[in-house]
C-alpha positions as CSV (number, residue, x, y, z in Angstrom):
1,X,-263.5,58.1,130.8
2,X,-260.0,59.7,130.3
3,X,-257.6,60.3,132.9
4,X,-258.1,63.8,133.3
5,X,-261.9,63.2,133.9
6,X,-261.3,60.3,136.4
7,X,-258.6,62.8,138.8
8,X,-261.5,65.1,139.0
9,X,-264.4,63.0,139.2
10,X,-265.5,63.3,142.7
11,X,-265.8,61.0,146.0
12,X,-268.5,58.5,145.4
13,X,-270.7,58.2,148.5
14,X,-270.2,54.5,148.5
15,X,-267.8,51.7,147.8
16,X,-268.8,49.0,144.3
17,X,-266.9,46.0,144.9
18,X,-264.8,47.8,147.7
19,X,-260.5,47.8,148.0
20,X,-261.2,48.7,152.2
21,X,-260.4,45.7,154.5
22,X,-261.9,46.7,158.1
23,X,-260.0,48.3,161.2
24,X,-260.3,44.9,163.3
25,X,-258.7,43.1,160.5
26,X,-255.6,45.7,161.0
27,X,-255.7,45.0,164.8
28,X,-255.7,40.9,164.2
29,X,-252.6,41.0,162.3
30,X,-251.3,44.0,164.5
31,X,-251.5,41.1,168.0
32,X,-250.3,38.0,165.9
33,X,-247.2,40.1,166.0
34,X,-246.5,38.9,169.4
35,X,-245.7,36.0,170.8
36,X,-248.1,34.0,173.0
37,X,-250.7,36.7,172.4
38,X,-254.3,35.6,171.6
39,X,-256.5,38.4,169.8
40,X,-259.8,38.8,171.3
41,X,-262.7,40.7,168.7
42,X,-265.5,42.3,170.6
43,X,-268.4,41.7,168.8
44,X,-270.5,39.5,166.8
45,X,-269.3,36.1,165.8
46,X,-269.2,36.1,162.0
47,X,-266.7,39.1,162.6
48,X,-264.5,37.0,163.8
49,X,-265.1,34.2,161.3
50,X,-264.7,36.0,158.2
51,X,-261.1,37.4,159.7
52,X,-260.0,34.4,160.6
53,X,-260.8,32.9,157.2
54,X,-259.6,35.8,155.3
55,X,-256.2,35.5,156.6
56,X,-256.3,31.8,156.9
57,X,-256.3,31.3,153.2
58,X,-254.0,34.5,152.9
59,X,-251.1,33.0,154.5
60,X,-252.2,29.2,154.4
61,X,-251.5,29.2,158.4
62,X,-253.8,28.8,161.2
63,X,-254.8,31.8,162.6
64,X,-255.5,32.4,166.4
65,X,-258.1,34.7,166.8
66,X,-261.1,34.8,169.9
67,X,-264.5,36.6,170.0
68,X,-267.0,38.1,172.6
69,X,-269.6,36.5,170.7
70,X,-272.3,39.5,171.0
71,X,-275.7,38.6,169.8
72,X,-278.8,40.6,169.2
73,X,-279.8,39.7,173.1
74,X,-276.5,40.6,174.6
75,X,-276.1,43.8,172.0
76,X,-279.1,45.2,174.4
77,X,-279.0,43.6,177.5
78,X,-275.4,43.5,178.7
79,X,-273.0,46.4,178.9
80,X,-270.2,44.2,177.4
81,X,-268.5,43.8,180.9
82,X,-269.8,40.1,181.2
83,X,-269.5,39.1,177.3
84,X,-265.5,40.1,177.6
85,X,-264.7,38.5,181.2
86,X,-266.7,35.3,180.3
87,X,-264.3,34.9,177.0
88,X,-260.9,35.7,178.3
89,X,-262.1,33.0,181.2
90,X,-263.1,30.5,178.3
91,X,-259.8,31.4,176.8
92,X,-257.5,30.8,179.9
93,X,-259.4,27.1,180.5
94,X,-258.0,26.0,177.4
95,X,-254.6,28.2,177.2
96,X,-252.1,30.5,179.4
97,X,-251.8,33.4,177.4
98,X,-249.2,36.4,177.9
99,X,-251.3,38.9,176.2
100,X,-254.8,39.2,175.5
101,X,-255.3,41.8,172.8
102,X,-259.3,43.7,173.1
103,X,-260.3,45.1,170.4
104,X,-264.1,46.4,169.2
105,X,-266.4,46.1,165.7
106,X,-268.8,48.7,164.6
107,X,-271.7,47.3,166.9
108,X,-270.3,47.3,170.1
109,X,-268.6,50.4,169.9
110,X,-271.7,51.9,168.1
111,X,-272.9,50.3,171.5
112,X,-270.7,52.2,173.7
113,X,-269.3,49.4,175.2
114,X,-266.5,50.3,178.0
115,X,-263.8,47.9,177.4
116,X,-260.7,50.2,178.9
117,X,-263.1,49.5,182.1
118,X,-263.5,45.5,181.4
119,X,-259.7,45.8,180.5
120,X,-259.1,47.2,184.2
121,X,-261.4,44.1,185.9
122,X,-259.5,41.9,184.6
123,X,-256.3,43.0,185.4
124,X,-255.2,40.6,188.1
125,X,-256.4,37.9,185.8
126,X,-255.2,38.6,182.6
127,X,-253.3,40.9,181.0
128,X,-254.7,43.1,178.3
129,X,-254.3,45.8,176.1
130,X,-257.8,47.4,174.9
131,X,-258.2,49.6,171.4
132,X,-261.1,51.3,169.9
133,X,-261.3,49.8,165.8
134,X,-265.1,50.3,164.3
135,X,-265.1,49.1,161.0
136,X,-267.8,52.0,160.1
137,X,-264.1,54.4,159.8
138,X,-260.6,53.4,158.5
139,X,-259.4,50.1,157.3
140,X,-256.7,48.0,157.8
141,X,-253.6,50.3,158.3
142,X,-255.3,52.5,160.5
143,X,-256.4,49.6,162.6
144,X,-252.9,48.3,162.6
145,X,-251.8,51.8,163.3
146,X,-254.1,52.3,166.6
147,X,-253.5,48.8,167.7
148,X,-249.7,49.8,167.8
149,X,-249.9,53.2,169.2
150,X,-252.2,51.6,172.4
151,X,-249.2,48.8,172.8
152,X,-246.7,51.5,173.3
153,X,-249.1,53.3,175.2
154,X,-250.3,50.6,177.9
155,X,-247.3,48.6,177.9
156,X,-243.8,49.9,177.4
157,X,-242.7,50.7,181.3
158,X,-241.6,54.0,182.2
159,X,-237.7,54.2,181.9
160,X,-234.6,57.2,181.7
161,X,-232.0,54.1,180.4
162,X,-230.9,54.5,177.1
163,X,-229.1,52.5,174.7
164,X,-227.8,53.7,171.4
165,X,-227.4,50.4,169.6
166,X,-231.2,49.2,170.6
167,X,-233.1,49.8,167.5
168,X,-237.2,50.0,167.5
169,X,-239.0,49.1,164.1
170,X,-242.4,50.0,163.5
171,X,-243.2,48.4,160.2
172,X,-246.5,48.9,158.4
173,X,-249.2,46.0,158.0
174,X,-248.6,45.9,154.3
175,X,-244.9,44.3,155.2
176,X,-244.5,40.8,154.7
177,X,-243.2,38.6,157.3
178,X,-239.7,38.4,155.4
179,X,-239.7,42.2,155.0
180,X,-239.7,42.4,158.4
181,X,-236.9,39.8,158.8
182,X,-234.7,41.4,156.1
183,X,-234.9,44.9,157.5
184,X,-233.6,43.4,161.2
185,X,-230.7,41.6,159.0
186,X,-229.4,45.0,157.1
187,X,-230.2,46.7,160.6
188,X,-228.0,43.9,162.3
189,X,-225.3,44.5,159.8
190,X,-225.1,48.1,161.0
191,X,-224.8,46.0,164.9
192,X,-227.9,47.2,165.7
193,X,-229.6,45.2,168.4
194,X,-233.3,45.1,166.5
195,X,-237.2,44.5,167.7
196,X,-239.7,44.8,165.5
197,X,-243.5,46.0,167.1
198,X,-245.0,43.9,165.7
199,X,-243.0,41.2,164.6
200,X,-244.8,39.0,161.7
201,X,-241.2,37.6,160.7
202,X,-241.4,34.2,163.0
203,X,-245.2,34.4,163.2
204,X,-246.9,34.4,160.2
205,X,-243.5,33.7,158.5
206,X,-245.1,29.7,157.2
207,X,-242.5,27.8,159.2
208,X,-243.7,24.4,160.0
209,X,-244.1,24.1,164.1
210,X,-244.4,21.0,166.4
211,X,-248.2,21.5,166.5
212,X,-251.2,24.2,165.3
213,X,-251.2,26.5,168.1
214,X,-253.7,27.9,169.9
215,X,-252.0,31.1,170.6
216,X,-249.8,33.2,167.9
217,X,-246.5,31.3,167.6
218,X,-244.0,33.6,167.3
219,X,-242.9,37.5,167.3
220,X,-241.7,40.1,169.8
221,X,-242.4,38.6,173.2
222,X,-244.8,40.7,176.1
223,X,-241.1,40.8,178.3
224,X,-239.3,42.9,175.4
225,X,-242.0,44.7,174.3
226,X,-242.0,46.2,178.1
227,X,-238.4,46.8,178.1
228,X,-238.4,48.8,174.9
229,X,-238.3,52.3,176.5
230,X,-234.6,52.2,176.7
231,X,-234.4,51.9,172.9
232,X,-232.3,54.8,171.2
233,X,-233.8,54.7,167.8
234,X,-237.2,54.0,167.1
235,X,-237.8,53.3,163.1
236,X,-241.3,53.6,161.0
237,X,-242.3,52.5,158.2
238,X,-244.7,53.6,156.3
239,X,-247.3,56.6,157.1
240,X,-249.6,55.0,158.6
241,X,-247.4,54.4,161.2
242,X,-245.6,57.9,161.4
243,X,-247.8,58.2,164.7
244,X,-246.6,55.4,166.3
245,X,-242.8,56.8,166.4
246,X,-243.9,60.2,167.2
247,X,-245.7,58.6,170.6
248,X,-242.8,56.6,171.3
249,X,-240.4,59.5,171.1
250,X,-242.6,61.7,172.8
251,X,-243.0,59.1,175.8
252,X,-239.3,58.3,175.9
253,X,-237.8,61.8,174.6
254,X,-234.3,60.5,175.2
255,X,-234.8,58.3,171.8
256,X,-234.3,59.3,168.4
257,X,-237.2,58.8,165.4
258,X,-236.1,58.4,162.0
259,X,-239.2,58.2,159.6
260,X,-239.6,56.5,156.5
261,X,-242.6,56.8,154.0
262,X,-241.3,53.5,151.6
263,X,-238.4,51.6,151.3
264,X,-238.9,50.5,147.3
265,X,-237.0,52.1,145.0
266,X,-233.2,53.5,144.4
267,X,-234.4,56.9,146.2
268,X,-236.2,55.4,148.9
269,X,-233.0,53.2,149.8
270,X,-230.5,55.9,149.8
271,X,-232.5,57.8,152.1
272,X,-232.5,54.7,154.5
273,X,-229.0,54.3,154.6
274,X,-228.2,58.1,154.4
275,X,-230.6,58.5,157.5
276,X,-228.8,55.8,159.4
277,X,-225.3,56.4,159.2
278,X,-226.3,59.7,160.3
279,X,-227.4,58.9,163.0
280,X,-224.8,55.9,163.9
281,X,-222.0,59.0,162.7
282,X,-220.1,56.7,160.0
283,X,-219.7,56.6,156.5
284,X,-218.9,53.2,156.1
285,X,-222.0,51.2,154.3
286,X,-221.3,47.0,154.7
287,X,-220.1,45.7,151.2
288,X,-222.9,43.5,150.4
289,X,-224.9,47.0,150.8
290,X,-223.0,48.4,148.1
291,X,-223.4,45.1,145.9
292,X,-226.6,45.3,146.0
293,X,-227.1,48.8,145.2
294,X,-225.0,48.4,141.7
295,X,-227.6,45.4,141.0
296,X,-230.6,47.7,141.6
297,X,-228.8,50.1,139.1
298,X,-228.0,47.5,136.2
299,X,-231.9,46.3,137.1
300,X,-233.1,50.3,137.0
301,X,-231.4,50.0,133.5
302,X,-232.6,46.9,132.4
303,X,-235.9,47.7,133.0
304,X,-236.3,50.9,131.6
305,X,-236.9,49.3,127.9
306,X,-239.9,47.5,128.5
307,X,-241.7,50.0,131.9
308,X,-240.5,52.8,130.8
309,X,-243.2,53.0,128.3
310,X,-245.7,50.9,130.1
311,X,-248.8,52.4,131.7
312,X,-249.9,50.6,135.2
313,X,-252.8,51.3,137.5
314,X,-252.6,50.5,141.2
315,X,-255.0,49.7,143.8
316,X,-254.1,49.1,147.2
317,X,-253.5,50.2,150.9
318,X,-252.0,54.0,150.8
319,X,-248.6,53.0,152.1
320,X,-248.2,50.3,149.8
321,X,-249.2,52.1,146.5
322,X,-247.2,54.7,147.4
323,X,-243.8,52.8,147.8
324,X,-244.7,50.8,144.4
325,X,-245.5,54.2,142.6
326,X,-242.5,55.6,143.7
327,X,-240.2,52.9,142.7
328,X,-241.8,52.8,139.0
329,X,-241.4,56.0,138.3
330,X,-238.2,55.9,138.7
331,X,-237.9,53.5,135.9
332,X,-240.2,56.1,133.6
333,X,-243.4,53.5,133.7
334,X,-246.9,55.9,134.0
335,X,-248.6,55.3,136.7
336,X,-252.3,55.8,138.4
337,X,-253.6,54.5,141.6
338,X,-256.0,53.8,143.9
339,X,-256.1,53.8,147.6
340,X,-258.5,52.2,150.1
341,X,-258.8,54.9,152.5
342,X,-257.9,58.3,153.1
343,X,-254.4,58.7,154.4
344,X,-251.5,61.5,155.0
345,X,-249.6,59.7,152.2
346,X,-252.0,61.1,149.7
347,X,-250.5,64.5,149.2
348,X,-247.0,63.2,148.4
349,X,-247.7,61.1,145.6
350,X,-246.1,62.3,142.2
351,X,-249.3,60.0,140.3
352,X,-252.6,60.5,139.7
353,X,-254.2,59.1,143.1
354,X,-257.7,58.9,144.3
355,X,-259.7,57.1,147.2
356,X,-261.6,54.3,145.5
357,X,-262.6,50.9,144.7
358,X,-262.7,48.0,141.7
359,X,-265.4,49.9,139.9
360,X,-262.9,53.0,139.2
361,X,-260.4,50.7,138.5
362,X,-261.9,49.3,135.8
363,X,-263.3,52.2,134.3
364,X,-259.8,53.2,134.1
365,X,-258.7,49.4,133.2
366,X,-258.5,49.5,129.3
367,X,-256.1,52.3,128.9
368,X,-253.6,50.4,130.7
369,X,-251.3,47.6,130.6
370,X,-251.1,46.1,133.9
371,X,-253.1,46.4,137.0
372,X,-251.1,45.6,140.5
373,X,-254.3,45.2,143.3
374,X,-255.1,42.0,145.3
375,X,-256.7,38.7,144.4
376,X,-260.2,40.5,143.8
377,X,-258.8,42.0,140.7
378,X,-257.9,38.6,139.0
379,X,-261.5,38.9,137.2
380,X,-260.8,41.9,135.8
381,X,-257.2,41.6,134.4
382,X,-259.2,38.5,132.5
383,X,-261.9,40.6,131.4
384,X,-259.6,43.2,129.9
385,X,-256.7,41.1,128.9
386,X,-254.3,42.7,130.9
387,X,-251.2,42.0,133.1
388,X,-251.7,41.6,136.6
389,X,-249.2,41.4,139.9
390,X,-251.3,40.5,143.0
391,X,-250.1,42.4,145.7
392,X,-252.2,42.9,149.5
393,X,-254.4,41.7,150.9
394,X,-256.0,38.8,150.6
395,X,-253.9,36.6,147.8
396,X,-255.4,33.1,147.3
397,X,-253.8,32.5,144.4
398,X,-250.5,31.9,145.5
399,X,-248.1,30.3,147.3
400,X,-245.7,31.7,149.8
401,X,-246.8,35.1,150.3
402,X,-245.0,35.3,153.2
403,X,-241.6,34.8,151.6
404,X,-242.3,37.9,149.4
405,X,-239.3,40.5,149.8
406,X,-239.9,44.3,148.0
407,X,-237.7,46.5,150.3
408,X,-234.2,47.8,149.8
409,X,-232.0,47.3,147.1
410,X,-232.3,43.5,147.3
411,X,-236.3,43.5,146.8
412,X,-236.4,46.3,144.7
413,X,-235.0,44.6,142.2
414,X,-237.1,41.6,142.3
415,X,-239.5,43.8,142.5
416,X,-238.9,45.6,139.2
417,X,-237.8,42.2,137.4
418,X,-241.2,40.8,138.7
419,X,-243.1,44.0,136.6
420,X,-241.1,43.7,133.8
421,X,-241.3,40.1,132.9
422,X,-245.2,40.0,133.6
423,X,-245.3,42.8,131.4
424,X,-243.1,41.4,129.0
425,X,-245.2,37.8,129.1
426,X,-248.4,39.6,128.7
């Protein structure tokens, strides 16, 4: 199958050995993001299980994660009021969380199950924040996405205070933990005062702690997140997320929202900073900014020899392929990719792009040199002899996926060193 045949082929009506993760897996990551937090699945038990192993192996961490535990019995019988307030009281037995994060499967919410009215029982008790994620629609960002958007909705208290040097990043769920960490330092240069919602970068970060917690260890506390309507700029990143700063600004109209689709690449970069000093009214960029913009030029230029000729396919989550498209095109490699679910992102690709899974990738496989997709595709860069960079989710084949950093002038040129010498091995 050529290209031009595989950009025209049409939707399959379902997914071979599938790229999609589900919409609860986006909310699980979405509530580790906070500190103290405990993320409680509504629905059947191995839901639960297979998260919590997925992202256990992922990022070699314990994960904290809770479920309602519905069976076939309770599926019929109870109206989910009793499966929920029976687990957040097994939960506070054990542990004193400051947020309890509700979120559905494709059975309860198939179900009907009201959980904004268990959310409201509970109230005095606990406190909650509910979201609607069936697996049956979306994946992971958009499960991340919704989790967010419902923080900032049931959370953040009403407020007419503004500060100008209070900075709001909404990062996508395809941003590792030291992404996160390294976008509050270049923001902190700027002397921004910087939250992140949510904040993976002393969570899920793999620091050793005094003991494997019950709850999430680490992130943007419940106290912050509330006081976050007198931030003046509130930052996203990444598409899937676009939503989230638009409901922020709209709630607090006093802030300002500066978007961002990637922050990989030369292009992307410039825009970030351009966008920023903007708004902070200066034209002076911190040295080491510059520094590291002349290394991502020399790197743009060392690379060029070996990916500007190189052809790479990419399968991923939207937000992510698109940032990584972006950047190697810049550096003249050919590019063709593959997203896990529909997204907004779609039309602004400058690549061949298409919703699908690992059976369209390797149709496409053997006309290409390198494949960048997540573990699954290890099989198939063996089958096909071809290079491969594991990026998303899950990676078990490495070490220190947390540590990862892609983003601004820094990452993108580990980044683009990364591609080349793989390619260059292979």
């Amino acid at each position: 199958m050529n290209l031009k045949e595989l950009r025209t082929t049409s939707i399959k009506p379902l997914h071979v050995n599938p790229l999609k993760l589900s919409q609860p897996m986006g909310a699980t990551l979405a509530f580790l993001g906070i500190k103290n937090c405990m993320p409680l699945m509504h629905g059947a038990q191995g839901c639960a299980s297979f998260t919590k192993v997925l992202f256990t192996r992922h990022f070699n961490d314990p994960i904290a994660i809770q479920t309602t535990a519905v069976n076939d019995i309770t599926a019929v019988i109870d109206g989910g009021d009793k499966g929920i307030s029976e687990a957040v009281e097994n939960i506070t037995k054990k542990v004193t969380p400051d947020l309890v994060g509700l979120f559905t499967t494709g059975m309860t919410e198939t179900k009907g199950d009201d959980i904004k009215g268990a959310t409201l029982l509970l109230k005095e008790k606990q406190k909650m924040v509910y979201v609607h994620t069936p697996d049956f629609e979306g994946g992971l960002e958009s499960g991340w996405s919704l989790s967010v958007q419902n923080i900032i909705s049931q959370l953040i208290e009403p407020t007419t205070q503004i500060r100008k040097d209070k900075v709001l990043v909404i990062p996508n769920v395809n941003l590792s933990p030291i992404e996160v960490e390294k976008l509050k330092e270049a923001l902190e240069l700027m002397d921004f005062d910087v939250l992140a919602l949510p904040d993976l970068s002393d969570s899920l970060d793999g620091h050793l702690g005094v003991k494997q917690g019950a709850l999430s260890s680490g992130g943007i506390s419940v106290s912050e997140i509330e006081k976050l309507g007198d931030a003046g700029l509130v930052m996203s990143i990444g598409r899937s997320v676009k939503k989230c700063g638009e409901m922020f600004h709209e709630k607090f109209p006093q802030s300002t929202h500066l978007h961002f689709d990637s922050l990989i690449g030369l292009e992307a970069c410039d825009a970030f900073y351009a966008q920023v000093l903007n708004y902070l009214g200066s034209k002076s960029v911190p040295s080491v900014v510059k520094r590291w913009r002349a290394r991502l030029q020399d790197v743009l230029l060392d690379t060029h020899f070996t990916l500007g000729k190189a052809k790479i396919v990419i399968a991923d989550e939207p937000d992510s392929v698109y940032g990584m498209s972006k950047a190697l095109q810049e550096v003249g490699a050919s590019v063709e990719a593959f997203i896990s679910q529909r997204s907004e992102i779609q039309d602004a690709f400058t690549c061949g792009v298409r919703i699908g899974d690992f059976e369209d990738v390797e149709a496409l496989l053997p006309q290409m040199d390198m494949i960048i997709a997540n573990f699954h595709a290890e099989r198939l860069a063996h089958k096909h002899h071809k290079a491969l960079l594991i990026r998303g989710f899950p990676n078990y084949e490495q070490v220190g996926i947390g540590l990862r950093h892609n983003i601004l002038y820094e990452g993108s040129c580990a980044f683009l060193c990364e591609v080349n010498n793989l390619l260059g091995h292979q």
